[in-house]
C-alpha positions as CSV (number, residue, x, y, z in Angstrom):
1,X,-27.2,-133.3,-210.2
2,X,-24.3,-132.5,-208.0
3,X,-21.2,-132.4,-209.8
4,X,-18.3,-134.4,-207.7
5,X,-15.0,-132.4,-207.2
6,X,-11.9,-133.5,-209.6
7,X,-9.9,-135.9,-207.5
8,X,-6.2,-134.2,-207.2
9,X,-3.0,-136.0,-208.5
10,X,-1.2,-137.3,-205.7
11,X,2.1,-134.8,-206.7
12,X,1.9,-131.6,-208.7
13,X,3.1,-131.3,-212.2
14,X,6.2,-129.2,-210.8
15,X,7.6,-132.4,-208.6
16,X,7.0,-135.0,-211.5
17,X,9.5,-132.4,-214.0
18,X,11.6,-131.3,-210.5
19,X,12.5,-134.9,-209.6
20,X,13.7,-135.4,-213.1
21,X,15.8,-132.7,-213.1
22,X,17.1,-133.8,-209.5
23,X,17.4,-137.7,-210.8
24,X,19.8,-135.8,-213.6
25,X,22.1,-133.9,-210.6
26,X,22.2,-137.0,-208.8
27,X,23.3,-139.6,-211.0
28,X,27.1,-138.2,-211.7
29,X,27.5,-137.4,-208.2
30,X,26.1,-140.8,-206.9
31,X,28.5,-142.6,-209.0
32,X,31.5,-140.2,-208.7
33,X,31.3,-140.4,-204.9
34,X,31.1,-143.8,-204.7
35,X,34.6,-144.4,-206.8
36,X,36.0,-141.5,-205.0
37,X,35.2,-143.5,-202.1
38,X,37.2,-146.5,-203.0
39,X,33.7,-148.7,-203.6
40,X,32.2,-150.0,-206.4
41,X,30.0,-147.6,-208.7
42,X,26.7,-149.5,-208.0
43,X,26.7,-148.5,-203.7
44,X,26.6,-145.0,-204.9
45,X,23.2,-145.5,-206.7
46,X,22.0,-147.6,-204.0
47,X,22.4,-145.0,-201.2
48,X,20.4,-142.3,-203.4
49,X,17.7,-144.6,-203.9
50,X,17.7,-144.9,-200.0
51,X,17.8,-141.8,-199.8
52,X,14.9,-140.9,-202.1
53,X,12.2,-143.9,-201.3
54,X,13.1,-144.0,-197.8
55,X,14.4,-140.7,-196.4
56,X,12.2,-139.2,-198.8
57,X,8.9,-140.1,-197.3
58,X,9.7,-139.7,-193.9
59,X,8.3,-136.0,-192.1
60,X,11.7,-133.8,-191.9
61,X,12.7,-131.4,-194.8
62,X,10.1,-131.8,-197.3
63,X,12.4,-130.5,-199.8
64,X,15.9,-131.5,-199.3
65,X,17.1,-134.3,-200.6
66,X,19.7,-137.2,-199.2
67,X,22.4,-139.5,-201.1
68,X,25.6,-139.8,-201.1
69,X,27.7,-136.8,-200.3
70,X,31.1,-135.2,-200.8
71,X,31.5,-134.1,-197.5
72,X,32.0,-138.0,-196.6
73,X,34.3,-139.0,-199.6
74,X,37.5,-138.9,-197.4
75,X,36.2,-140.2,-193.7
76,X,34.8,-143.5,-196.2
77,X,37.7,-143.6,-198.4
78,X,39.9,-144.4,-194.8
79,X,36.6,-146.8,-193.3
80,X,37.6,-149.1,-196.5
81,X,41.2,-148.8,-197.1
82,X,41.8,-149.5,-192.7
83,X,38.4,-152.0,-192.4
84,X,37.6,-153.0,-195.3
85,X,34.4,-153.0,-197.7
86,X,32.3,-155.0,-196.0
87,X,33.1,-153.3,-192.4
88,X,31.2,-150.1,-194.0
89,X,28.0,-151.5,-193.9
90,X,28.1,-152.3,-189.9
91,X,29.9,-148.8,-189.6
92,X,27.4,-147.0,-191.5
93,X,24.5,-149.3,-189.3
94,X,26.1,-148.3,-186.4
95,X,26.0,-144.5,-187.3
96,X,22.1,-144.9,-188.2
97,X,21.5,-146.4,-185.7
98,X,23.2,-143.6,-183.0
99,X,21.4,-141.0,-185.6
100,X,18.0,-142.2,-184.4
101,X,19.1,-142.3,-181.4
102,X,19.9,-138.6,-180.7
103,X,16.7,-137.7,-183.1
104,X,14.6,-139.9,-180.2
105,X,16.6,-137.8,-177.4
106,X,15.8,-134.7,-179.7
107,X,19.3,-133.4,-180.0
108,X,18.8,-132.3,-183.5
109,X,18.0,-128.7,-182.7
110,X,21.5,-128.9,-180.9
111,X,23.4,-129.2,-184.1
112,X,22.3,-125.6,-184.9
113,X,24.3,-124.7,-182.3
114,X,28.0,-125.7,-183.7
115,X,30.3,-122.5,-184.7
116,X,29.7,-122.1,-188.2
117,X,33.4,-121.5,-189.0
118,X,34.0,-125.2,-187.7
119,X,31.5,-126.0,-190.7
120,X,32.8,-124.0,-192.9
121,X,36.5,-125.1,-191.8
122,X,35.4,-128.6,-191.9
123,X,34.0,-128.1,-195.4
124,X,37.2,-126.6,-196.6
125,X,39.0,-129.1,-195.2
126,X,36.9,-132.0,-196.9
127,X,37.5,-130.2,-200.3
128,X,41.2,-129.8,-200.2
129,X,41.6,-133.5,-199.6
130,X,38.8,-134.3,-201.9
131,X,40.7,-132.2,-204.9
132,X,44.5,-133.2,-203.9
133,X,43.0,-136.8,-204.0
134,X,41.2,-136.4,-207.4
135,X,43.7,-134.8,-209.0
136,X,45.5,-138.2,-209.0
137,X,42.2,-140.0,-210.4
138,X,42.0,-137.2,-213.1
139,X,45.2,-138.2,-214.4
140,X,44.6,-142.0,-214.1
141,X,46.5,-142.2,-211.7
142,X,46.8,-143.9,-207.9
143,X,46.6,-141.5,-205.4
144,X,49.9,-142.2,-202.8
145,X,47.6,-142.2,-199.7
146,X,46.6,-139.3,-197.1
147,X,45.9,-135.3,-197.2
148,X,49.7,-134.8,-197.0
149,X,51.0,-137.5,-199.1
150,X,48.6,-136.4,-201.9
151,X,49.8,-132.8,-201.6
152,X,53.3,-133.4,-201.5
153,X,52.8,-136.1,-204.7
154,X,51.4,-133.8,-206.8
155,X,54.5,-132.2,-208.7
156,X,55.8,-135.7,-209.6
157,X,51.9,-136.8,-210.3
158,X,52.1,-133.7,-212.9
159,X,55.9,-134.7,-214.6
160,X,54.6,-137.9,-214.9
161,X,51.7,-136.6,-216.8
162,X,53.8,-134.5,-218.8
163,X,55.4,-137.2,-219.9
164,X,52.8,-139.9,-220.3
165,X,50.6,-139.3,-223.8
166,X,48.2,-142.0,-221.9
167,X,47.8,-139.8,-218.7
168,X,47.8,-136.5,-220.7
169,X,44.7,-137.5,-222.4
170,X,43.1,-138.3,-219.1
171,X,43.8,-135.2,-217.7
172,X,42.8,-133.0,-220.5
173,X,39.4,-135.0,-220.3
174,X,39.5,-134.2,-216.7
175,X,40.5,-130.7,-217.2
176,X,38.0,-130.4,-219.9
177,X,35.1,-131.6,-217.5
178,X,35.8,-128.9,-214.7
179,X,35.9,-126.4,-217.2
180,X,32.5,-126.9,-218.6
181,X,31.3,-127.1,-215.2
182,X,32.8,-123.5,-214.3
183,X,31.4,-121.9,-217.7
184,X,27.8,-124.1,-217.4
185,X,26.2,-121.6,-215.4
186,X,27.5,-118.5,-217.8
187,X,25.8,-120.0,-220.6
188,X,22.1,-119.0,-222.0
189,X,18.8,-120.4,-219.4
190,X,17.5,-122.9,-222.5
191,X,21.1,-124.7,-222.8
192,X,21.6,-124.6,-218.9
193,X,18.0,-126.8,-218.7
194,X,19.7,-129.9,-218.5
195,X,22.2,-130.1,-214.9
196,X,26.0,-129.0,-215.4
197,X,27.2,-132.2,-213.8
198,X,25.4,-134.8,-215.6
199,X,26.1,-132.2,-219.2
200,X,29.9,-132.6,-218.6
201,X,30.0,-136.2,-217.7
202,X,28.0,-136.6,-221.1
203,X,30.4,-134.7,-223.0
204,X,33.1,-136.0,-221.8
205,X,32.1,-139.9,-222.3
206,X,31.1,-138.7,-225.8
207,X,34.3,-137.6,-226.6
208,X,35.8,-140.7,-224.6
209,X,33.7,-143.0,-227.6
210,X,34.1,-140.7,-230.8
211,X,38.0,-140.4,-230.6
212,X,38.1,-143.7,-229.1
213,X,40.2,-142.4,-225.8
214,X,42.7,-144.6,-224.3
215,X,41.3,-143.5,-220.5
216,X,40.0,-145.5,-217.6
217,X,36.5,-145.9,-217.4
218,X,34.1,-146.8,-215.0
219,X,33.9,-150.6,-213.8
220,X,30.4,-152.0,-213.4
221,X,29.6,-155.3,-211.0
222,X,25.8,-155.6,-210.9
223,X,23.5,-154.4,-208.4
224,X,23.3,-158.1,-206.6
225,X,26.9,-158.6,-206.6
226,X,28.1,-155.4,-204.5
227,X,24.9,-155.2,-202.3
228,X,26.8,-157.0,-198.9
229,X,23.9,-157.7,-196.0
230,X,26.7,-157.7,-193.1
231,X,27.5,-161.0,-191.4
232,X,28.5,-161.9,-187.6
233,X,32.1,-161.5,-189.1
234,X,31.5,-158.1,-189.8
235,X,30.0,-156.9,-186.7
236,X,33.2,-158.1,-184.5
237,X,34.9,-154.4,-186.5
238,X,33.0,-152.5,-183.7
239,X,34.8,-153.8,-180.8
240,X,38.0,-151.9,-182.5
241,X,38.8,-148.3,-181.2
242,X,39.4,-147.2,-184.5
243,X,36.1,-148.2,-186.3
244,X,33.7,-147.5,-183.3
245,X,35.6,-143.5,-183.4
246,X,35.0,-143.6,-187.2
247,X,31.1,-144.5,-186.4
248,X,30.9,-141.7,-184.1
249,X,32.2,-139.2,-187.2
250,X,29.7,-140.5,-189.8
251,X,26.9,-140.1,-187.3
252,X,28.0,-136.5,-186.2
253,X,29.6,-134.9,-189.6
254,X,26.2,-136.7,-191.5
255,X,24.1,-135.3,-189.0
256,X,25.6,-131.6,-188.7
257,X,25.7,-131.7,-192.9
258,X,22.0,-132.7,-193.2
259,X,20.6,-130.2,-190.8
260,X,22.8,-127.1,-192.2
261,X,21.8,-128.2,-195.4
262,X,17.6,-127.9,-193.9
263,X,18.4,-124.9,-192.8
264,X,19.7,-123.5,-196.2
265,X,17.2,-125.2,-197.6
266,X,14.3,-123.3,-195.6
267,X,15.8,-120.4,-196.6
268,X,15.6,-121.5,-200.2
269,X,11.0,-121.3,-200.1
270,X,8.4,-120.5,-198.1
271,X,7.1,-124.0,-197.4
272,X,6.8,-126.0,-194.1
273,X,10.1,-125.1,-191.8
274,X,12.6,-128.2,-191.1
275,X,11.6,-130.6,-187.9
276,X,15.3,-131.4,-186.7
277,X,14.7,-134.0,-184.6
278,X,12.6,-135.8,-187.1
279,X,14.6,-135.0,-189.7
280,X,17.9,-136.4,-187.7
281,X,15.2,-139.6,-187.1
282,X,14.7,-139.7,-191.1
283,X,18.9,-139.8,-192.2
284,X,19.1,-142.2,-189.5
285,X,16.8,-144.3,-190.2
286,X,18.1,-143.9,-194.0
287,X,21.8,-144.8,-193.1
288,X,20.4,-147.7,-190.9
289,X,19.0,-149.3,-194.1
290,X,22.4,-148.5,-196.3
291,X,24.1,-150.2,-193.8
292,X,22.3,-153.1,-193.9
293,X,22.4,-152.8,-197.8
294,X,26.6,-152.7,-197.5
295,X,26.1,-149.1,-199.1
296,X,27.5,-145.9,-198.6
297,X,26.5,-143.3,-195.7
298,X,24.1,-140.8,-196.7
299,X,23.6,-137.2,-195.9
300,X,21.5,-134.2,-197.3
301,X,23.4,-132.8,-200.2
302,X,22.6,-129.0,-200.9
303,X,23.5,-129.4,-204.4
304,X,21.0,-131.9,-205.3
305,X,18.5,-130.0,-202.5
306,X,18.9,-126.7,-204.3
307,X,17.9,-127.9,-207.5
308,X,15.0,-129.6,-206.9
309,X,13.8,-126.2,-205.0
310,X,15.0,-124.0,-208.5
311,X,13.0,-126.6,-210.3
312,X,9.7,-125.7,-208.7
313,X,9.2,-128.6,-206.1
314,X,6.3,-128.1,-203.9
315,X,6.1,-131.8,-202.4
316,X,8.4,-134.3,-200.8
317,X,6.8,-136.5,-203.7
318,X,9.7,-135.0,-205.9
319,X,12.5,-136.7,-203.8
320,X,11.0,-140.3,-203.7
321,X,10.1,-140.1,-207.4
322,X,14.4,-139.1,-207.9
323,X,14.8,-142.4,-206.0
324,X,12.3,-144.6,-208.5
325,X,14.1,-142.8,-211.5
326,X,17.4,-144.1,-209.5
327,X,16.5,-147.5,-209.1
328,X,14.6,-147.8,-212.3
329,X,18.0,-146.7,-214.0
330,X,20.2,-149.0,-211.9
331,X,18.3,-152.1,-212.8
332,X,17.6,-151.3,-215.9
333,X,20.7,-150.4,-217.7
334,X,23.6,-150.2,-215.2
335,X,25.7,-151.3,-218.1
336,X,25.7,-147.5,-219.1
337,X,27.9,-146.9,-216.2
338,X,30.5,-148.7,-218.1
339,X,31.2,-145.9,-221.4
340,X,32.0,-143.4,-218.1
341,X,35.5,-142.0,-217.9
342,X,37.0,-142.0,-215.0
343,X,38.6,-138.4,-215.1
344,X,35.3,-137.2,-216.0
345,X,34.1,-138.0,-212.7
346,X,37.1,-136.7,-210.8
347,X,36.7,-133.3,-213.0
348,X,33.1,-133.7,-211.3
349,X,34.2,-133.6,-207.7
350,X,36.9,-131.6,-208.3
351,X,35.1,-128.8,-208.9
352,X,32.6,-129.9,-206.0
353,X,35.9,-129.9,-203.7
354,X,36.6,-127.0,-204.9
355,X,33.2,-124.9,-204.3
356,X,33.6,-126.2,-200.2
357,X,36.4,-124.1,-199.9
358,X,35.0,-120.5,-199.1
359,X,37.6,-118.6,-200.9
360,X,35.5,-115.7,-201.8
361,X,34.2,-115.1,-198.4
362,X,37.7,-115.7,-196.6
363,X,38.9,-112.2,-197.0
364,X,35.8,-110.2,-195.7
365,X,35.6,-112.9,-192.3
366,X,39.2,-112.4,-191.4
367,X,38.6,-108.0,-191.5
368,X,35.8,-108.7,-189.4
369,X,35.9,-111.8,-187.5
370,X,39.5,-112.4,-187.2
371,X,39.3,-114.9,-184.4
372,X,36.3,-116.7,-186.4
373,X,38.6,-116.6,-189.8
374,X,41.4,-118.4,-187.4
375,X,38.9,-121.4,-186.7
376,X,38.3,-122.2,-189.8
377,X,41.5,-122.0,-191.4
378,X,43.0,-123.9,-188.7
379,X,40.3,-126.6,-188.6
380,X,40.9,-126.5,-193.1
381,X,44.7,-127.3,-192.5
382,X,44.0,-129.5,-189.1
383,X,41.7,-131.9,-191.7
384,X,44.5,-132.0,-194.1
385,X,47.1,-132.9,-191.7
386,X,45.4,-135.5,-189.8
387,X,42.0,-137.1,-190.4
388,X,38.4,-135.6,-190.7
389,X,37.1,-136.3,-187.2
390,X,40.5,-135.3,-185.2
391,X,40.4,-131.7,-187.2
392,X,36.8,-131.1,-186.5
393,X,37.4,-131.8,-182.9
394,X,40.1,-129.7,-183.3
395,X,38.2,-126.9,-184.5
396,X,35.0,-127.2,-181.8
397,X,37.6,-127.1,-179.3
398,X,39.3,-123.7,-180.9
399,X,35.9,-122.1,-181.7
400,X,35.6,-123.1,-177.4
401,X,38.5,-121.4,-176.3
402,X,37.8,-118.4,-178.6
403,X,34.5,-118.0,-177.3
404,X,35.1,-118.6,-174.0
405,X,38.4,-115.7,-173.9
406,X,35.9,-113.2,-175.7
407,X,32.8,-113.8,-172.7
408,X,35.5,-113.8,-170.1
409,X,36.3,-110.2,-170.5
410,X,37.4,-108.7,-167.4
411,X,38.1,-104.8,-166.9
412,X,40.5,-104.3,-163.9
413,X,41.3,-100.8,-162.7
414,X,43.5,-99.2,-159.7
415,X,42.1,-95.6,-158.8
416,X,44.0,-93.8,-156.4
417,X,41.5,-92.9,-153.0
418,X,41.5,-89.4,-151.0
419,X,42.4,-90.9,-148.2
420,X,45.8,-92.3,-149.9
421,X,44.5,-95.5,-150.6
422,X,44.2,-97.5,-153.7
423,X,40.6,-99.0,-155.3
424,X,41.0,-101.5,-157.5
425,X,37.6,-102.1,-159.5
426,X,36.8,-105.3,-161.4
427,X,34.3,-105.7,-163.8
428,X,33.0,-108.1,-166.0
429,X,33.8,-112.0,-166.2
430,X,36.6,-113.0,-163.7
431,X,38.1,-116.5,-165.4
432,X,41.2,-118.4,-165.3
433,X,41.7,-117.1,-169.2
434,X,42.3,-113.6,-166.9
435,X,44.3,-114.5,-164.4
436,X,47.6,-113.6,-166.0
437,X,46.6,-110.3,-166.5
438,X,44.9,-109.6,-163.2
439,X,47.3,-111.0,-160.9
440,X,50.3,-109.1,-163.0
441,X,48.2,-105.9,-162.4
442,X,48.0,-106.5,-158.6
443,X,51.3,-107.5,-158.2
444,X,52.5,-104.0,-159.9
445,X,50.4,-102.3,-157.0
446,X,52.7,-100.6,-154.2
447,X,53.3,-102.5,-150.9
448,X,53.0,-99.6,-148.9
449,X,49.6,-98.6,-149.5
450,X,46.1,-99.9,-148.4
451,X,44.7,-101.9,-151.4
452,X,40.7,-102.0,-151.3
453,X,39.4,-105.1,-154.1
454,X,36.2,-104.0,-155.2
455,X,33.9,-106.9,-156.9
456,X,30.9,-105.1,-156.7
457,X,30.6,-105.0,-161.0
458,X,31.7,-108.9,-161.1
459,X,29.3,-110.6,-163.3
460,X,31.1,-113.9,-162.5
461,X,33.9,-115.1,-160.3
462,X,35.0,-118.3,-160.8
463,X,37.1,-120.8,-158.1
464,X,40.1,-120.2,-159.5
465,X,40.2,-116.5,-159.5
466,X,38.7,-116.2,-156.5
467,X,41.4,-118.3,-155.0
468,X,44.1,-116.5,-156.1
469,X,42.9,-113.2,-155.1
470,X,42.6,-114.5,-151.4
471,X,46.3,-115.8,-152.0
472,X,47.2,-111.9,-153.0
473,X,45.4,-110.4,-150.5
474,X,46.9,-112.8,-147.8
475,X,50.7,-112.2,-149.0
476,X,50.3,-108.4,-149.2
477,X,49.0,-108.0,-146.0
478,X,51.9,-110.2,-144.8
479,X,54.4,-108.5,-146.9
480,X,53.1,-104.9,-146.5
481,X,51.6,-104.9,-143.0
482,X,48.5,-103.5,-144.9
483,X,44.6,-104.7,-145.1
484,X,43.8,-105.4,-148.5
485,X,40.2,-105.7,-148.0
486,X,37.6,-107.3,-150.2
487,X,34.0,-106.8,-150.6
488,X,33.0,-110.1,-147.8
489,X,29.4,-110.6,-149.8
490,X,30.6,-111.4,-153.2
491,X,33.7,-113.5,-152.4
């Protein structure tokens, strides 16, 4: 009698244990973003149960995993406080929906092609807002509004709290919270089996109920009551500038996040490499679906990505199953939210701002990429200053002009001739970014000698150069009475 092969499980052991080790990551950071977002606790949960039983079973990244991210905190926290809540569900729509369509046109492989110091300057940027902002909500405590209103608040935020035995508490709770999270990873492999975020939040609640603390805790609405399915009012916000700008940075910092988080990812195992395009298509199609929920945008988040790979994934089947553990937990007993301590969660993300600041890597960049080190400390401070999505433009535009000064190099040389006359050789990349220097070298050039131009080692010549080296050669031979002659065939 043949013996019929044992049917398979439809996931491995390791993604059933993975995705509850990733369900443990995600819930802190699902419900700190989301109050660090100015939205109630609830859209939080929603988007990362979007993100697991919808973005999750789409082809992609089979290993990454999408929610709610840090990187958005501060682009969402202006969406509400300009539009209002229920505009973020049409502006998130709108930035699914122009996700899907760049992952139809294929663009995704595109993204790779952004500086990485306008990443890493954006990232930066995003985490000294995120901490100057959540230093306030640490304290209990209302943050006074923007990047530099926050930073130039924060020595009367900390005499108030000096003063205040109500805020104190808060902020040694908050305090307390980071400080676990820095010494988590230090401490022995069988303690560090349950995640550092959700380990401090749990500490940091229990404390909250046994010394019955006098702190601000997390405010809980009910699923049906914050889920918003946007209304013809709520379009009309995207025939305002503003909003229809703001839809254009969701969809292109989500994007550029997600598929640098792939890539780290891929680098993280040896499974099936990252489809781009589909995997733009997947986070479009998942922010699509949050939008029509009312919920937050959604992105990859390395965090949560990392530790479903350190946790032996092997399946996408690890990320949907986060999502059921998300939603199972949301319906369940969302009234858990409510023992949460505010400060707790802000300790949460500020440490998470804090670890998008590349401080450790910032000295080594600018010894040997000094121009790349300029990008993105000047895209960091542009963020702070202004808003995310004028500071990343900012920075693409820097990380332009850098790049296109270093490929325009252009070697000019006079050599005197035999014959008395002078040979001017130019090599390389003649650009407007040269002219400057080449048309001071030429004018320096005696009037009473024959100049010869030789263009023979140009790589490029562009209009404007060549332009102005006709105008030279014209004056001097009308000053001088001499030919200045160039090479007919390459001008």
């Amino acid at each position: 009698m043949t013996r019929r092969p044992a049917l398979r499980p439809p996931f491995p052991r390791q993604d059933f244990a993975a995705s509850l080790v990733v369900f443990l990551v995600a819930l802190p950071l699902c419900v700190g973003v989301a109050v660090a977002s100015g939205v109630p606790a609830e859209l939080g949960l929603v988007t990362g149960i979007v993100g697991g039983l919808l973005t999750g079973l789409l082809p992609g990244s089979s290993l990454q995993v999408s929610g709610p991210a840090a990187g958005l905190t501060v682009l969402v926290l202006e969406a509400v406080q300009e539009h209002g809540l229920a505009a973020l569900g049409v502006i998130t729509l709108a930035a699914g929906a122009l996700q899907l369509a760049m992952g139809a046109l294929k663009l995704g492989r595109w993204f790779r092609a952004i500086s990485l110091s306008v990443v890493q300057g954006m990232l930066a940027g995003i985490g000294l807002v995120l901490i100057a902002g959540q230093l306030y909500a640490l304290a209990d405590a209302k943050a006074p509004g923007n990047g530099p209103a926050n930073l130039a608040g924060l020595p009367r935020l900390i005499a108030d709290t000096a003063g205040d035995p109500r805020t104190l508490t808060a902020a040694a709770l908050g305090a307390g919270t980071v400080l676990v999270l820095v010494l988590w990873p230090r401490l022995p492999a069988k303690v560090r089996v349950l995640p550092g975020p959700l380990a401090a939040v749990g500490l940091a609640t229990a404390a909250t109920a046994l010394l019955d603390l006098d702190v601000a805790k997390v405010k809980v609405a009910g699923l049906l009551d914050v889920v918003h399915l946007p209304g013809s009012s709520d379009v009309a916000v995207l025939t305002e500038l503003g909003a229809l700008g703001t839809v254009v940075a969701f969809a292109l910092i989500a994007s550029a996040e997600s598929l640098f988080s792939a890539a780290a990812v891929d680098r993280l195992h040896d499974g099936p490499r990252t489809d781009y395009d589909k995997e733009l298509i997947a986070q479009g199609a998942g922010n699509t679906v949050c939008g029509l929920l009312g919920a937050l945008p959604m992105t990859a988040v390395i965090v949560r990505s990392a530790a479903n790979v350190q946790a032996g994934a092997r399946t996408k089947a690890s990320r949907v199953l986060h999502g059921v553990w998300l939603l199972l937990f949301t319906a369940l007993i969302p009234s858990a939210l409510s023992v949460i301590p505010l400060a707790a969660l802000a300790g949460v993300l500020v440490h998470a701002g804090a670890k998008l600041v590349p401080v450790r890597s910032l000295v080594p960049l600018w010894r040997e990429h000094r121009g790349e080190a300029v990008v993105l400390g000047a895209t960091a401070v542009a963020i702070v200053v202004t808003n995310l999505f004028e500071g990343v433009l900012l920075g693409l535009l820097l990380a332009i002009l850098k790049t296109a000064w270093e490929t325009s190099h252009l070697h000019v040389e006079p050599v005197d001739q035999p014959d008395g006359s002078i040979r001017v050789r130019l090599a390389g990349n003649a650009t407007f970014l040269r002219l400057p220097r080449l048309l001071e070298t030429l004018e320096r050039l005696p009037t009473d000698r024959q100049i010869h131009l030789d263009l023979s080692e140009l790589r490029h010549l562009d209009h404007a150069c060549r332009s102005a080296l006709e105008t030279w050669a014209e004056r001097h031979n009308q000053t001088a009475g001499h030919q200045a002659v160039l090479i007919p065939a390459l001008v």
